[in-house]
Wavefront OBJ file of the C-alpha trace (Angstrom):
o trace
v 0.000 0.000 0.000
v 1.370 2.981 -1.373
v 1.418 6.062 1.926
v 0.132 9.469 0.930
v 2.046 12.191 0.658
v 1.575 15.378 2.778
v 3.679 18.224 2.245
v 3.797 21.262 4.146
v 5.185 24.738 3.340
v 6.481 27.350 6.089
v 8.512 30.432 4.383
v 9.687 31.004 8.040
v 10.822 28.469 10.068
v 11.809 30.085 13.299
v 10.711 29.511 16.718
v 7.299 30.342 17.245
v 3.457 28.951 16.939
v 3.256 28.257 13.162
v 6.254 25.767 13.276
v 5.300 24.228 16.384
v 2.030 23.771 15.154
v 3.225 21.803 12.467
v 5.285 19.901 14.130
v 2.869 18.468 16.708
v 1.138 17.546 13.304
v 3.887 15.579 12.067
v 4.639 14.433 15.255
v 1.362 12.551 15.879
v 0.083 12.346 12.341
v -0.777 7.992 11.546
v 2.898 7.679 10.177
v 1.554 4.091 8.145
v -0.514 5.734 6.309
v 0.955 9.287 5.549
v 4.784 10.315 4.627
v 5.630 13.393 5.754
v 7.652 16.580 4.167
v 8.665 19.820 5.055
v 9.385 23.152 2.894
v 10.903 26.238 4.527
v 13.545 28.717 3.379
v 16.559 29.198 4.503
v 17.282 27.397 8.240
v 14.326 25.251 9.567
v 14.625 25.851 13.314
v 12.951 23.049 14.212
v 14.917 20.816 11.828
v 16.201 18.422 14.061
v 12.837 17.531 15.996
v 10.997 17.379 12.456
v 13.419 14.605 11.570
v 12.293 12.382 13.765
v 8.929 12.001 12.057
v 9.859 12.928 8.355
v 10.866 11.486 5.192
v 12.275 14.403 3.816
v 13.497 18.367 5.524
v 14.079 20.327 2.598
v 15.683 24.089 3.158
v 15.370 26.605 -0.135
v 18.133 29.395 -0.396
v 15.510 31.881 -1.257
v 15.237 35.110 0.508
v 11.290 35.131 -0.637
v 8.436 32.744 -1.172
v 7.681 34.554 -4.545
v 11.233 33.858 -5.497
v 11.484 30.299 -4.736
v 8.289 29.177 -6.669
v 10.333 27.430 -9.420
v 12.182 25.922 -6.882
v 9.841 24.683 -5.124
v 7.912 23.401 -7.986
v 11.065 21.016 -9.426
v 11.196 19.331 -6.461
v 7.548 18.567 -6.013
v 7.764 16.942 -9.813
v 8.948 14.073 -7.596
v 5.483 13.099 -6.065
v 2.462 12.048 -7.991
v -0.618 14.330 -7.736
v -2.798 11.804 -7.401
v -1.297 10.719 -4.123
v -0.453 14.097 -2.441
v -1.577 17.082 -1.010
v 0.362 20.598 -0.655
v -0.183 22.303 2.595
v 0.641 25.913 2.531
v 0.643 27.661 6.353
v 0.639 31.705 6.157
v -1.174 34.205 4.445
v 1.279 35.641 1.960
v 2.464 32.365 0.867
v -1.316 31.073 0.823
v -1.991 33.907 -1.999
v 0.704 32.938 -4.072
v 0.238 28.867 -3.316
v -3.331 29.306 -4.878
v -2.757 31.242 -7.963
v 0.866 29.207 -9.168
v 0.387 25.662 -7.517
v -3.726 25.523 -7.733
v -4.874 27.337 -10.530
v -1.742 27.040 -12.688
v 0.035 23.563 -11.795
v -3.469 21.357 -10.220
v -1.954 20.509 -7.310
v -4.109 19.715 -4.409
v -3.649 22.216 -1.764
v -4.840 22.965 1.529
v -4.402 26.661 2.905
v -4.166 26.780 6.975
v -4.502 30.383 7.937
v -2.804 30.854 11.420
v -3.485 34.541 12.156
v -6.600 36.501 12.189
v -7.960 38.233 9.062
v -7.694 41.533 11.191
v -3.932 41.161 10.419
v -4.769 42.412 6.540
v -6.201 45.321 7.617
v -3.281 46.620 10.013
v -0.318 48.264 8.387
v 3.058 49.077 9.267
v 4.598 51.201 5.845
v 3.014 51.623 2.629
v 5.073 48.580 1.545
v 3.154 46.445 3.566
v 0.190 48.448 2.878
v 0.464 46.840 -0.526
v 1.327 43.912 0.048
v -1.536 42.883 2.231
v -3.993 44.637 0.027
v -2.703 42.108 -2.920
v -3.583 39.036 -0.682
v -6.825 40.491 0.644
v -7.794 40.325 -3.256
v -6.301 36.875 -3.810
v -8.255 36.260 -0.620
v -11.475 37.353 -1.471
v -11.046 36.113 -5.123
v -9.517 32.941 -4.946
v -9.012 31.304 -2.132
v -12.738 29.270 -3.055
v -9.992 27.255 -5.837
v -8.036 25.689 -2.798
v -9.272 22.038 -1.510
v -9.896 22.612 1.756
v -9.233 25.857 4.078
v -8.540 25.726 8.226
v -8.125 28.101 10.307
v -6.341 27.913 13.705
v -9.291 29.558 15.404
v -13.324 28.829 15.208
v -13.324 33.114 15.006
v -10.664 32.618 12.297
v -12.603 30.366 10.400
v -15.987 32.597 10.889
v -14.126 35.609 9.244
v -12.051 34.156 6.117
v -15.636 32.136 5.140
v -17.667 35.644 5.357
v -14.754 37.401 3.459
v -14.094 35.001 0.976
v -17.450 33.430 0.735
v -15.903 29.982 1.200
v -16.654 26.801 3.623
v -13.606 27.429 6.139
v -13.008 24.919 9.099
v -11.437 25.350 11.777
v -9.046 22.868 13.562
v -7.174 23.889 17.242
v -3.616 23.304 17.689
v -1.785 20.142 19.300
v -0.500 22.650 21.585
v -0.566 20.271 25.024
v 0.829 17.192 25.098
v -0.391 16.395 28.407
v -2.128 18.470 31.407
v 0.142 19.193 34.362
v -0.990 18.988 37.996
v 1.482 21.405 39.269
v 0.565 23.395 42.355
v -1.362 26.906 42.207
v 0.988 29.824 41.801
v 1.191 31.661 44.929
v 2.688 35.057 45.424
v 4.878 36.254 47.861
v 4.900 40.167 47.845
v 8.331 40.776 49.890
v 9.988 38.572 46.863
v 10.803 39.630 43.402
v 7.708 38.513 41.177
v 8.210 37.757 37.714
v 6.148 38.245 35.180
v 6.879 36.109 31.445
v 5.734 36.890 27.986
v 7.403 34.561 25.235
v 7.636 36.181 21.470
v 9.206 36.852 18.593
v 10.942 40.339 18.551
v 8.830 41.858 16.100
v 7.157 44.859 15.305
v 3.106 43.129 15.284
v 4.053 42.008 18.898
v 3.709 45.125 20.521
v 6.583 44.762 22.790
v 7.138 48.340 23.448
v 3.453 48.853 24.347
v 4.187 46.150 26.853
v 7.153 48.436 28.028
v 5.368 51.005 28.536
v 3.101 49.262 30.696
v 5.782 48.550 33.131
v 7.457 52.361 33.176
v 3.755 53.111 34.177
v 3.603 50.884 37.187
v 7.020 51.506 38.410
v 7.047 48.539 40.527
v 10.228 48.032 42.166
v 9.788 44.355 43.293
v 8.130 43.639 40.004
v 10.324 42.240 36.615
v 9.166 41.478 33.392
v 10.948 38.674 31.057
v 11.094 38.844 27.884
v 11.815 35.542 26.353
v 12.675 35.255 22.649
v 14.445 36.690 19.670
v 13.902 38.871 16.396
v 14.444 41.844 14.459
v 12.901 44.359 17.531
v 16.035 43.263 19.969
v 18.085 46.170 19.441
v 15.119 48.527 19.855
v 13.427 46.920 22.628
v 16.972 47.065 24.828
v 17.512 50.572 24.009
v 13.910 51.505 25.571
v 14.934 49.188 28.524
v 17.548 50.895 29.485
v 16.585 54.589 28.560
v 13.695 54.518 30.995
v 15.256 52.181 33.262
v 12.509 49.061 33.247
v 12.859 46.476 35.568
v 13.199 43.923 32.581
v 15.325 41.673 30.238
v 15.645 39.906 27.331
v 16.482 36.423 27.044
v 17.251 34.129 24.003
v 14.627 31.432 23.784
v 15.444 28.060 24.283
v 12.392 24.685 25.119
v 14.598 24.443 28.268
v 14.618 27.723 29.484
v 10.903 28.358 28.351
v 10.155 25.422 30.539
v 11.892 27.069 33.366
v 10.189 30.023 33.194
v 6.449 28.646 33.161
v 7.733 27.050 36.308
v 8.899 30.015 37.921
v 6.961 33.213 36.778
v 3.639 34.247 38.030
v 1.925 36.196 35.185
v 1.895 35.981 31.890
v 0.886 39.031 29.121
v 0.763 38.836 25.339
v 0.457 41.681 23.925
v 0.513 41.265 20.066
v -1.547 43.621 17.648
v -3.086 40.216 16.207
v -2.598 36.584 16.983
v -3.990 33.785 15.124
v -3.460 31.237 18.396
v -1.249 31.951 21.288
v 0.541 28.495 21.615
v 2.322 30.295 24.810
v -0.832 31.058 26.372
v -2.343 27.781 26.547
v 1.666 26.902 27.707
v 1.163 29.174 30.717
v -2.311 28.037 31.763
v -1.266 24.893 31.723
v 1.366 26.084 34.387
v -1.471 27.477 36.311
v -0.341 30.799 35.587
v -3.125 33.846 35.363
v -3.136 35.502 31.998
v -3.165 39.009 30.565
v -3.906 39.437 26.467
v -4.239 41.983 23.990
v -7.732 41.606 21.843
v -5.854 40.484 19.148
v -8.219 39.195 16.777
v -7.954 35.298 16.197
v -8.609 32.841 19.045
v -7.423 34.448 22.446
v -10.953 34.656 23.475
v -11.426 30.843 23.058
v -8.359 30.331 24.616
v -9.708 31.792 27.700
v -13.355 31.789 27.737
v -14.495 35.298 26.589
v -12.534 36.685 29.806
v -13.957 34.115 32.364
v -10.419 32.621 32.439
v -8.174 35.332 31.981
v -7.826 39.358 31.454
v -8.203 40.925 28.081
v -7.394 44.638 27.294
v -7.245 46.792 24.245
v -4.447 46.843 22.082
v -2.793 50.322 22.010
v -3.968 51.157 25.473
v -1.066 50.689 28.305
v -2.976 52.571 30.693
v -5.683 50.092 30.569
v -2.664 47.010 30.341
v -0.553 48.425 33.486
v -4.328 48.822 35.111
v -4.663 45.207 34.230
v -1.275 44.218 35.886
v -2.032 46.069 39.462
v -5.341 44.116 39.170
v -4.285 40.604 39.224
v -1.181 41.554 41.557
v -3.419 42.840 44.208
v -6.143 40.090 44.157
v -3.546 37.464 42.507
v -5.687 34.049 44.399
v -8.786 35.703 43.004
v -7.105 35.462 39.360
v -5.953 31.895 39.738
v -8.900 30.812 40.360
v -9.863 31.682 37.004
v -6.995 30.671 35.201
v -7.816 27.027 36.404
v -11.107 27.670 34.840
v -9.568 27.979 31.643
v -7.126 25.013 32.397
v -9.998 22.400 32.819
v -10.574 23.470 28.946
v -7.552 23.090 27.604
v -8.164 19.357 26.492
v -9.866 21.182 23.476
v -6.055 21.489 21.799
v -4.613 18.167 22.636
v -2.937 16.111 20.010
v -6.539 13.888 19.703
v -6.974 17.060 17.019
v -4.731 15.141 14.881
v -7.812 13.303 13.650
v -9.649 15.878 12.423
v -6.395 16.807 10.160
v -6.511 13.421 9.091
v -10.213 13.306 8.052
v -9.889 16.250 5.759
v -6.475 14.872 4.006
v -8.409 11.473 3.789
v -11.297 13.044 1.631
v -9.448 15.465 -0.427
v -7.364 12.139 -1.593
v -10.192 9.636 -1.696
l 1 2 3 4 5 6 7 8 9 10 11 12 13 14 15 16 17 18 19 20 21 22 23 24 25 26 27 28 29 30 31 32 33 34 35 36 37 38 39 40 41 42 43 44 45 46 47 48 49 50 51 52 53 54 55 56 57 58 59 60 61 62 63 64 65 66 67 68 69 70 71 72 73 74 75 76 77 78 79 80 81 82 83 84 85 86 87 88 89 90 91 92 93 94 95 96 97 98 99 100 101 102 103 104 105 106 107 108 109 110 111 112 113 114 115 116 117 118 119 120 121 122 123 124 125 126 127 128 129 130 131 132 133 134 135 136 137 138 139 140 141 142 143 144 145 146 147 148 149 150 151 152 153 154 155 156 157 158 159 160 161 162 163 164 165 166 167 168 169 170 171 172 173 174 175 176 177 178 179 180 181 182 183 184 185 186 187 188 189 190 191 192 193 194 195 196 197 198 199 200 201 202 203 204 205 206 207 208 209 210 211 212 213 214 215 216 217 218 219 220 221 222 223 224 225 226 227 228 229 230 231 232 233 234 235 236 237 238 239 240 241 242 243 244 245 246 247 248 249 250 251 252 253 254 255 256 257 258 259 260 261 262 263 264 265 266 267 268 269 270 271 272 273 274 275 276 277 278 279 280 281 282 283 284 285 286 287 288 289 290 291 292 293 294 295 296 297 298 299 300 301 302 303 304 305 306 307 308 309 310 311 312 313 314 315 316 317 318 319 320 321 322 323 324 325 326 327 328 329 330 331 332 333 334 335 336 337 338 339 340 341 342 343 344 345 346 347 348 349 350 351 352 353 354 355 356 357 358 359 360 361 362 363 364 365
């Protein structure tokens, strides 16, 4: 019996949900009936896990998705079409997937939108301006040529199927591997509390917003970690230490991450637009209370429309370092409600795999 093949695509392959995500697929995917391959460009970050449970790690020397296309195309004339599905996993390479691999080559392709919609209408230069106006149109236009859509989110899914007037599903991530009965967080207040957010260093994370936040409070026993890596670094440190924050930057490793879920008491995201906060469901898991942006995709899921966490708006820092006093005063108050949201989290278990493989199942059958 010949195994289908499922092939994803990830222009980006750093650290981060997307590539998690798809690893959790690969990881727990029925490995005798499916082969698995990967497509990134340049390093795959998560290279050396994904080889565990793939046939095949393949990393383009392209600096763009629009510029590896050829590439990309002579070394799927390897698989028969027949037999295998192209899985394309972010917006701007979803546009061009449809129009060069769908509509021009007949490949079967499946388009998994990880952020929010919202993220197309929220611009950073006219350059990106642009660009996300030429996807919105693919979007809107074409998207209905793909075999199957998901989205990472059930809100996700609700907005690309009224704005593209297509049948979107919408499949949670394998983000917990198993449910941890660790003890409640409890704080001390004469000790140094430390509070965690885990992100890319990028300008749609909001970091200095977060910042801001913090110079607001000006809470001397209070520290905020900033776990990850990215563009933002340089620019982040600089407003550190210009308004003297109690805070830090720390290169992201699993092992340290792990640590610091342990060890820290509160957890903010505060992104302009998430599709789904992998680190959030991380935290709860850790029985740590939760503060998030509204940023669009499914953060409100995540924790119950606000019944198991604390949401603010986006831009607002007032309202976030509001937020922050809030939970530190009545912190028992706000675990109590991030266990709430923990006794849901077997919605994004790897038992999701299923659903995956339904869909692939059909689209090949």
């Amino acid at each position: 019996m010949f195994k289908k093949k499922i092939i994803f695509f990830l222009p980006n392959y750093s650290y981060g949900g997307a590539g998690k995500s798809i690893l959790n697929i690969c990881k727990n995917i029925n490995k005798k009936k499916y082969e698995i391959y990967v497509i990134s460009l340049k390093k795959n970050y998560y290279k050396k896990n994904l080889s565990k449970f793939c046939k095949e790690i393949i990393e383009i020397k392209s600096s763009s998705t629009i510029l590896s296309l050829a590439k990309i195309k002579k070394y799927l004339e390897k698989f028969n079409k027949d037999n295998s599905i192209l899985i394309s996993n972010i917006n701007y390479a979803n546009a061009l997937f449809v129009i060069y691999f769908k509509i021009l080559n007949n490949f079967k392709l499946i388009l998994i939108e990880r952020t929010p919609l919202q993220e197309l209408f929220i611009y950073f230069s006219f350059k990106d301006f642009i660009k996300k106006f030429i996807i919105k149109i693919i979007a809107k236009y074409f998207y209905k040529r793909a075999d199957h859509i998901i989205a990472n989110s059930k809100k996700t899914a609700i907005d690309y199927s009224n704005f593209s007037k297509i049948k979107c599903s919408y499949i949670y991530p394998l983000t917990i591997d198993k449910m941890f009965n660790t003890s409640k967080k409890k704080l001390d207040k004469n000790r140094l509390i430390n509070i965690l957010t885990i992100s890319r260093l990028s300008r749609e994370k909001n970091l200095i917003e977060l910042l801001k936040a913090f110079k607001i409070l000006k809470l001397n026993k209070v520290f905020l970690i900033i776990l990850g890596d990215g563009s933002k670094k340089k620019e982040i440190l600089e407003y550190i230490k210009k308004y003297n924050i109690n805070s830090k930057v720390i290169k992201y490793s699993d092992k340290k991450k792990i640590k610091l879920l342990k060890n820290c008491k509160l957890y903010i995201c505060s992104s302009f637009f998430e599709g789904f906060p992998n680190a959030v469901v991380e935290a709860l898991n850790y029985n740590m209370p939760v503060i998030s942006s509204r940023n669009h995709g499914g953060i409100e899921e995540i924790i119950l429309n606000g019944k198991g966490g604390e949401l603010y708006d986006s831009g607002n820092e007032f309202q976030l370092s509001g937020k922050i006093n809030k939970i530190l005063k009545n912190y028992n108050q706000h675990v109590k409600k991030t266990l709430l949201a923990k006794k849901a989290l077997n919605r994004f278990t790897k038992n999701n795999i299923k659903k995956y493989e339904y869909i692939f199942d059909n689209i090949l059958e």
